[in-house]
Every structure is written in C-alpha cells, then in structure tokens.
C-alpha positions in Angstrom: 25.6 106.1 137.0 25.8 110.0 135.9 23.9 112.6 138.0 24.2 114.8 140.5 27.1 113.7 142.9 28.7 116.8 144.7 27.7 119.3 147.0 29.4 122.3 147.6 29.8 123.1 151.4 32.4 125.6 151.2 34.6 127.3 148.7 37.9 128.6 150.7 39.2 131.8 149.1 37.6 130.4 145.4 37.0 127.1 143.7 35.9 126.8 140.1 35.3 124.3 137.8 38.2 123.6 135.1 39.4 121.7 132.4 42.3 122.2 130.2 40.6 125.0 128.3 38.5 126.4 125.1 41.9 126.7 122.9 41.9 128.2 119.5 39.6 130.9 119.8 42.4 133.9 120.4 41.2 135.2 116.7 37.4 135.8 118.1 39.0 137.6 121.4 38.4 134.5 123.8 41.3 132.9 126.0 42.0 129.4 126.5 41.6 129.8 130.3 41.5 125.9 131.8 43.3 125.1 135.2 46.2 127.0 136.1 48.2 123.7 136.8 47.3 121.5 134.0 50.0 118.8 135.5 47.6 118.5 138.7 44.7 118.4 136.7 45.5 116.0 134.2 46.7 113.8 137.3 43.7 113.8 139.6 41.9 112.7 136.1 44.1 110.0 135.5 44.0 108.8 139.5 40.3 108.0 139.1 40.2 106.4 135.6 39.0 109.7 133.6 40.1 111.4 130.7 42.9 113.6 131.4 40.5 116.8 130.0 37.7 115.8 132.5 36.3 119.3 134.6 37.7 118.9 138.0 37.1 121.7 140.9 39.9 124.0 141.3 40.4 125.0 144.9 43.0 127.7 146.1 44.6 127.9 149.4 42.3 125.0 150.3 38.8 125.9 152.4 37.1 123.5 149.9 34.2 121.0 152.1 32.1 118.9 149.3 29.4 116.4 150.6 28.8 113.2 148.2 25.1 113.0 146.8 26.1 109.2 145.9 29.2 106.8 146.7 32.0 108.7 144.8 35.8 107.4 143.6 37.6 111.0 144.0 41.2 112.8 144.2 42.6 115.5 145.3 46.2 116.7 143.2 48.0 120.1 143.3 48.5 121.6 146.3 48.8 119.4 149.3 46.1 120.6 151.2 45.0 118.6 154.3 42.7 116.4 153.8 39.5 115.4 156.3 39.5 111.3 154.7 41.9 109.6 153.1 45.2 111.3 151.8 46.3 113.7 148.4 47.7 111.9 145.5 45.5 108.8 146.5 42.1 107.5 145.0 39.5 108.2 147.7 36.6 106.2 148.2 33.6 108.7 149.6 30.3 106.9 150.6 27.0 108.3 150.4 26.6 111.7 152.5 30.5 111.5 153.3 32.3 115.0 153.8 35.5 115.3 152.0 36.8 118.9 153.5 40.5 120.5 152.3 42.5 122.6 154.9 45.1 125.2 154.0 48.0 123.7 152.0 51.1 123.6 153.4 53.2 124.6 150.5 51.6 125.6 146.8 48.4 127.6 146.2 46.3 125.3 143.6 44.6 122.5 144.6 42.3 119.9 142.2 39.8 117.6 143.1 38.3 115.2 140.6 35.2 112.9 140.4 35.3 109.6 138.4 32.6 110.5 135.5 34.2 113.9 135.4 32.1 116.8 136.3 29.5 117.4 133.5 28.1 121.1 133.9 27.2 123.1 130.9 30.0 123.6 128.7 30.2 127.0 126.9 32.6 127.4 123.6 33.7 123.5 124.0 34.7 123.8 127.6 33.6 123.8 131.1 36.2 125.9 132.7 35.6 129.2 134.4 37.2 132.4 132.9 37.1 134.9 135.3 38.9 137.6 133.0 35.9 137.0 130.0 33.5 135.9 132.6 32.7 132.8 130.8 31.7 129.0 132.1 30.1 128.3 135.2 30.4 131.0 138.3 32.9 130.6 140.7 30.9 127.6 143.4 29.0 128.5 146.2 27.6 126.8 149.1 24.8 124.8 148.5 25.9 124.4 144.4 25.2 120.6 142.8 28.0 119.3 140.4 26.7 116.6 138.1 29.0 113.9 137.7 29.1 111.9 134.2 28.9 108.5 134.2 32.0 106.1 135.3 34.1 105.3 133.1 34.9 101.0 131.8 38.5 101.6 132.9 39.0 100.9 136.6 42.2 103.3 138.3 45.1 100.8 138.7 47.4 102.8 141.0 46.3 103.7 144.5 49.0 106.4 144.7 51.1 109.0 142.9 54.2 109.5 144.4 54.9 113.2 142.8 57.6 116.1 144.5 55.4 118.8 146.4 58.2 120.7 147.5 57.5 124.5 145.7 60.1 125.6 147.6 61.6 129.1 145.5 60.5 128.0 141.7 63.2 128.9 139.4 61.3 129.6 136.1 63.0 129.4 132.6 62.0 132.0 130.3 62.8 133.4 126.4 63.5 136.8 126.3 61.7 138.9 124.1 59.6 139.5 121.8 60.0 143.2 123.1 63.3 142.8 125.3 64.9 145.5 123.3 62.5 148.1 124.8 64.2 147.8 128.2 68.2 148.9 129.3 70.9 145.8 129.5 70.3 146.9 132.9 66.5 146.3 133.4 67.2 142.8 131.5 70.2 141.8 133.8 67.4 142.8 137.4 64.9 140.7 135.7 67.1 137.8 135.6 69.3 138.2 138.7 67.2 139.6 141.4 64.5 137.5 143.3 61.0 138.8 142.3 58.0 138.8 145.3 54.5 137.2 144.2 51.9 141.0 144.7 48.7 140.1 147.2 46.6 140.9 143.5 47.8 137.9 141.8 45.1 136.2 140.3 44.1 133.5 137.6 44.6 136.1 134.7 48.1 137.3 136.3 50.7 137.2 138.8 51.7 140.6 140.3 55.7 140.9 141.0 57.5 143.4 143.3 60.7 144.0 143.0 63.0 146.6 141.2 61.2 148.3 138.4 62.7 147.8 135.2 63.8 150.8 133.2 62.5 151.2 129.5 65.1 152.0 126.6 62.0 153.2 124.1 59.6 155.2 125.1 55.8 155.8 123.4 53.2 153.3 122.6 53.2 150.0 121.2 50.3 148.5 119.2 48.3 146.0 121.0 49.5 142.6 120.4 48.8 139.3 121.0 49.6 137.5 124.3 50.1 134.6 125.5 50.3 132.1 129.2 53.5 133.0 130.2 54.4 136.4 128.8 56.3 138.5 131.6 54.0 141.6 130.3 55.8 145.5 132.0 53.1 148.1 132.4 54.5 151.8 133.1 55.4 151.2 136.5 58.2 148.7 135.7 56.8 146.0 137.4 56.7 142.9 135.4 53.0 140.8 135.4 53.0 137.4 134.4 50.4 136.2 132.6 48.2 132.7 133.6 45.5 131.0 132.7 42.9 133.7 132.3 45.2 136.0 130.5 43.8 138.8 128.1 44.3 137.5 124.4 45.9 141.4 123.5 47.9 143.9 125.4 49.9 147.2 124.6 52.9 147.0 127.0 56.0 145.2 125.8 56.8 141.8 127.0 60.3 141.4 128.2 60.2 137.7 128.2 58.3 134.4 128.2 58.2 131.7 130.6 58.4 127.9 129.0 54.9 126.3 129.2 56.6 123.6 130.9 57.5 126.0 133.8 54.1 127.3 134.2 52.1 124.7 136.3 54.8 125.3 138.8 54.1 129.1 138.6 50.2 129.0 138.9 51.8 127.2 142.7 53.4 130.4 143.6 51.4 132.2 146.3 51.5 135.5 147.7 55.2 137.0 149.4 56.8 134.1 147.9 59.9 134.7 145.9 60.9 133.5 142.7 63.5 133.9 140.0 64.1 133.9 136.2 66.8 132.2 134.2 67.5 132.2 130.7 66.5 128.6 129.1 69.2 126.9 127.6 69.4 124.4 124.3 
C-alpha cells in the first residue's frame, strides 16, 4: 500500500525530511545536504526493510508527535529520545490512528524516524532532503503536514533490535590539518588540537559554532573563495573555528585549518549545544 501514512502533530525545535543527499552538484553551486547522521539514517532504513537512502524525518532534541493515517512498521535511530510506544533501535508496529510521540533525548541531538515504503514527497534535484542553507526540498514540517509513504517493500525486517552504543559522551573527532593550516601560528594549531572546544547556542545544520580560544592567524589579507566541504573546521576573523555539516555552503573565503574524517562526522551532527569536544590528529 503507498499513500498518505503520517501526520505531523508536532515538530520539537525542527524536523525535516532527509535522505542521504543530492551529491554531485557542488559545480552548479548546490550542496549535498541529506541527514546530518547518515549512520542513524541508513539504520532506521534498514530496521524496517527499506533502502538505506529512503527519506526519513529528522527530529532534533526530540518534541516530534506523528499520528498513523494507516497501520505503519516504523523506527526511530539517532538520538535516544523517549519514546511514547515501543522502544528506539526497535521495529515498531503503529496501528491505525496510533500516536507515536518523541521526548527530549537524553544524550545526542539528532533523532530519525523512518516508515517502511520510505517517505515519498516531491524530490527536487534527485532528492527529498531539506536544505535549509539553499532553501531547497520540502519545508521544515508543521502541524497538521501529511507524509506519503511509498509502498512496502517484498523484503520483511529480520532483526527486531539494533543493539548500537548511544553513549556521546565528549566526542573526540579526528581531523587532517590543512588545506590552509599554514595561515595560523604553531600556536593557534597546537589550541585547536589541545584545548576542549564548546558547541555555540547558533549551531545549526549548515555549521557548528565553537567557543573557545581564538586562533591567531600567521597571514593576513584575503583568500579567494574556495570550495568547501562536510567537515572543514572553516576560521572567520574572529578566530573562532565553525565546522561545517550537512547544509554547508559549497564556497567560502576564510581558510580552513583542518578537516574532520567523514567517518567522525555523524558523531558530530550528535553534538549539542555547551557540550565539549576535542580534535586529534588522525593517524595511518
């Protein structure tokens, strides 16, 4: 059965629909966007039989009430976010009219809930995900919003639960340094990578604030815009590094100091505001 199969109750802070992304269109001046924790989403997917790409709803700091228009199989990754029925990292079984409602994680900042069928609103440039820097995909939900569901797919879930860590404790993220680490003083390199670094209240999906000590330049002047990527650990005059996520800008003309590993980043897009957080060098 495809159809409508969601209503939206209540968004928390702000949900949006996601997938992993539109990627390849930098050139044209578009991001890849797609959840911040692709790790969560690809795992809700794979809890109720979907493709790993399916849209899912991306809830932060939880708030997140659905209703089901028909009998739903659903999960809820990310984030462990009380839960009104049935339990995170599990394959839920919502009846008709059931409530599924999300309370305010514990730990983490991201959740994901995903609908067997995937959610099948209008894609734009290939995906369904929201881009909140570019302003592309569907809007952020609101109460009263229908999601569309696409029909179930032959392959039935065969686990019931995903024992995964959801201890975010202080992440510890590994990052290259450079491209433009010779701009800053040994010194401004040595802070970045030995003192803990506070997540700003204006983190967002396009970047993650950080207070802590500013970092002192070594060049001064202007540097051509450049392309950027998820990850880069961009330093705007102030000295205060901002790390780039999911809704990044494809160019920027401040220097990057360094890049955190793709691998690190799901556990970044978990960091929430006044938590701490450190950098390390990646090794081999």
């Amino acid at each position: 059965m495809s159809g409508n199969a969601l209503e939206i109750l209540a968004t928390g802070p702000l949900a949006t629909v996601q997938d992993l992304g539109r990627p390849g269109l930098a050139a044209i001046g578009v991001g890849a966007s797609g959840a911040a924790d692709r790790s969560a989403l690809r795992l809700a997917n794979r809890l109720v039989g979907n493709p790993e790409g399916a849209a899912a709803v991306e809830a932060t700091l939880g708030g997140l009430a659905v209703r089901a228009l028909r009998p739903l199989t659903v999960a809820v990754t990310g984030a462990p976010a009380p839960l009104s029925t049935g339990a995170a990292r599990s394959v839920i079984q919502l009846a008709e009219g059931e409530r599924l409602e999300l309370g305010t994680p514990p730990a983490g900042l991201r959740s994901y809930l995903a609908v067997r069928g995937g959610l099948t609103v209008p894609e734009v440039l290939g995906s369904r995900s929201r881009d909140l820097l570019a302003a592309l995909g569907p809007p952020p939900l609101a109460p009263g919003d229908v999601l569309p569901a696409g029909p179930a797919p032959a392959a039935f879930p065969c686990v019931d639960l995903a024992p995964v860590r959801t201890a975010f404790g202080e992440p510890e993220l590994r990052v290259a340094l450079g491209p433009r680490d010779d701009w800053f003083t040994p010194e401004a390199v040595r802070r970045l990578l030995a003192e803990p670094w506070t997540v700003g209240a204006a983190s967002d999906r396009v970047g993650m604030r950080l207070e802590g000590p500013a970092l002192e330049r070594a060049v001064g002047g202007e540097l051509p815009s450049e392309g950027m990527v998820p990850g880069a650990l961009q330093v705007p005059p102030g000295g205060r590094p901002v790390l780039f996520l999911a809704d990044h800008p494809v160019t920027g003309g401040y220097p990057v100091v360094a890049c955190v590993l793709r691998a690190d980043l799901d556990l970044a897009a978990q960091a929430r505001p006044g938590q701490t957080l450190r950098f390390r060098v990646a090794r081999g």
